[in-house]
N, C-alpha and C positions, 0 to 999 in steps of 0.2 A: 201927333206922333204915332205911327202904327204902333198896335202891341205885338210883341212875337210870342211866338211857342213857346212852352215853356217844356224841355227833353225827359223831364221824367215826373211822377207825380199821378200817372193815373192808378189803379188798385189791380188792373187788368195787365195781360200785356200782349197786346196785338202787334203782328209784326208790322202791318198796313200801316202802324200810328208810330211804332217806336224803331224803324229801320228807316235810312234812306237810301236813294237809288244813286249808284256811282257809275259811270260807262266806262264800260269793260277798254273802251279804243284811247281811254285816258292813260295807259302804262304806253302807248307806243310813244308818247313825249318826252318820256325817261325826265318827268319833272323831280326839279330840287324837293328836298324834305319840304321844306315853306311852303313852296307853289303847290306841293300834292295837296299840304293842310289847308291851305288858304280854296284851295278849287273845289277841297272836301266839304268845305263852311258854305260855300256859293252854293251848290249841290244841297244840302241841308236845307237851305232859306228859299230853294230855286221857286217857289209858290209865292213868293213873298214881297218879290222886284227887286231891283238894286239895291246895295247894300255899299254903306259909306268905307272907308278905310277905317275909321272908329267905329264901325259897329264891327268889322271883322276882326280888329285886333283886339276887342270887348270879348270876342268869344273862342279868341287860337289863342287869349294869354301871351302877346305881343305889343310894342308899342305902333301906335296908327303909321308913323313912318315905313318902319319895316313891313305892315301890310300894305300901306300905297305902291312900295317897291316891287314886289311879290304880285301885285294883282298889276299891276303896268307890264310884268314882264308875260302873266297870263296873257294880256292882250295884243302883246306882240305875237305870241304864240297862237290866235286865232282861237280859242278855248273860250275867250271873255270877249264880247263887245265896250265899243267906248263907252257904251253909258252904264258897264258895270255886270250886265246878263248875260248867263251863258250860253254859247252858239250852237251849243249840239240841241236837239229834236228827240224825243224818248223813242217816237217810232222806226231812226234812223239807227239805232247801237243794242245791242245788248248792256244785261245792265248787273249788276255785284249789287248787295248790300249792306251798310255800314248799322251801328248802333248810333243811337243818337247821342245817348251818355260818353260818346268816345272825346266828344271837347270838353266834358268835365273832369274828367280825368287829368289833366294836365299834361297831359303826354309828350316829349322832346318830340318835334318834327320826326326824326330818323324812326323814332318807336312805331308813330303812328303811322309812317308808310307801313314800315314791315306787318304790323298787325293788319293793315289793309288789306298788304298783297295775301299774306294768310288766308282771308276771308276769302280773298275772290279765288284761292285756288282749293278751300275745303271740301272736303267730301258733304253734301247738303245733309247725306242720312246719318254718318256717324259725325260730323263736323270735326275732321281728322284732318290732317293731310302730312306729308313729310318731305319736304325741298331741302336740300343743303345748303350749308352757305354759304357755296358758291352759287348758287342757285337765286337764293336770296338777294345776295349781293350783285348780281346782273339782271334780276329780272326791276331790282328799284332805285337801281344807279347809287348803293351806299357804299362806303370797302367792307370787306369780308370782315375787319376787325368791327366795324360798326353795328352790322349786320348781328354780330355774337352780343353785344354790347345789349340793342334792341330786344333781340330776344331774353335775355337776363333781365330787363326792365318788365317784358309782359308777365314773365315769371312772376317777376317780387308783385305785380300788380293785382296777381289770380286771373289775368285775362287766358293765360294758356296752361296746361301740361305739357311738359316734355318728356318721353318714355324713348330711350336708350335702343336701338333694333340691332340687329346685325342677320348676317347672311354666310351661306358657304360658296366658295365656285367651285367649278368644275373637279378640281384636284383635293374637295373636299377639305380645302381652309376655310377656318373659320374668320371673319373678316367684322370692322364694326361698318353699321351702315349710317345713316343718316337717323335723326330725331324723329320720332313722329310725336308730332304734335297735336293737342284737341282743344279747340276753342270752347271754355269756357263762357257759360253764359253772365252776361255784362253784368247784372244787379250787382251778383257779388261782390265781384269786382267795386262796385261803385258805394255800396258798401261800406267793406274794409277801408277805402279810401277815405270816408265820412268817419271813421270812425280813428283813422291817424291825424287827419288834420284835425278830431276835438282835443285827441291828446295833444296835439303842439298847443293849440291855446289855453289847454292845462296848464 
C-alpha cells in the first residue's frame, strides 16, 4: 500500500513542500463546488498516480459514492483520464497556488472554491485582493447569496480579513465599494481549528 504525504508536520515552512500547483485554465470549466474539490485533491496527490474514489472521499470528507460521481464527471469533462490522472502538462498552463492544510480544514465545497478563486486573484506582495460578489459569484459559478455565505465561513475560519472600502465619483458622492480582503496565512487558521474540534470532544 503506498504511503502518502502527510500536509503539515514539518517545523519549517517552505512553500515548495507545503503549496500545490492548481491551473489557472481550470476556472474556464466553471466546475461544480465537488468537482473543483475533488480536481483540487487529484492536483495535491498529482506525484503520487491514481487515486481510488476511497482515498479521495478519505481526504474531501465525502462518502466514496459521491467521489466516484464527481471524478466520472471530471472525466467526461477531459480534465481526468480513465484510469484516474490528470490530463493537463505543467509546461502547458500556468499555474495558482493552494495550501495543503486546505482539506483539513473541512471546508463546504462552495467555501473552498471561493477561497481558491481568492488565491489565484491575490496581490502575491500584499496577498489582498477585492472582487465583488458578483464578481465572485460569476467568476465560480455559486449565487451571489452563496458567494456572501462562503466568505462568512473563511471569516469565522481566520483564513481571510475583510476591511469595508468605498470611493467618491465624479460629483463627489461618496459611495460603499467592494471588501478587500487579505489572505491570511493557513497555520492559524489550522490551528484555531485544532483547537475547536478538542473543545467539542471536551
Amino acid at each position: 500500500m503506498r504511503q502518502r504525504s502527510t500536509p503539515i508536520g514539518w517545523p519549517r515552512r517552505d512553500p515548495r513542500h507545503y503549496r500545490f500547483a492548481m491551473p489557472n485554465a481550470v476556472w474556464e470549466y466553471k466546475l461544480k463546488p465537488v468537482e473543483f474539490v475533488i480536481f483540487s485533491c487529484l492536483c495535491y496527490h498529482c506525484a503520487s498516480g491514481a487515486l481510488t474514489s476511497e482515498m479521495i472521499a478519505a481526504d474531501v470528507h465525502m462518502t466514496a459514492s459521491t467521489a466516484k460521481k464527481y471524478l466520472d464527471s471530471l472525466m467526461t469533462k477531459k480534465l481526468v483520464s480513465e484510469d484516474g490522472t490528470l490530463t493537463f502538462k505543467r509546461e502547458d498552463t500556468n499555474f495558482f497556488t493552494l495550501p495543503n492544510e486546505v482539506f483539513l480544514l473541512q471546508l463546504l465545497p462552495s467555501a473552498f472554491l471561493v477561497y481558491a478563486y481568492l488565491l489565484l486573484i491575490e496581490d502575491r506582495r500584499t496577498h489582498t485582493c477585492h472582487p465583488s460578489y458578483n464578481t465572485i459569484s460569476a467568476a465560480t459559478g455559486v449565487s451571489k447569496n452563496t458567494a456572501m455565505k462562503s466568505i462568512g465561513t473563511l471569516l469565522e475560519m481566520g483564513l481571510i480579513t475583510a476591511e469595508p472600502s468605498s470611493y467618491f465619483d465624479k460629483r463627489g458622492m461618496k459611495w460603499k465599494g467592494n471588501n478587500l480582503y487579505t489572505i491570511l496565512p493557513v497555520r492559524a487558521a489550522m490551528d484555531a481549528f485544532n483547537q475547536r474540534q478538542l473543545r467539542q470532544l471536551e
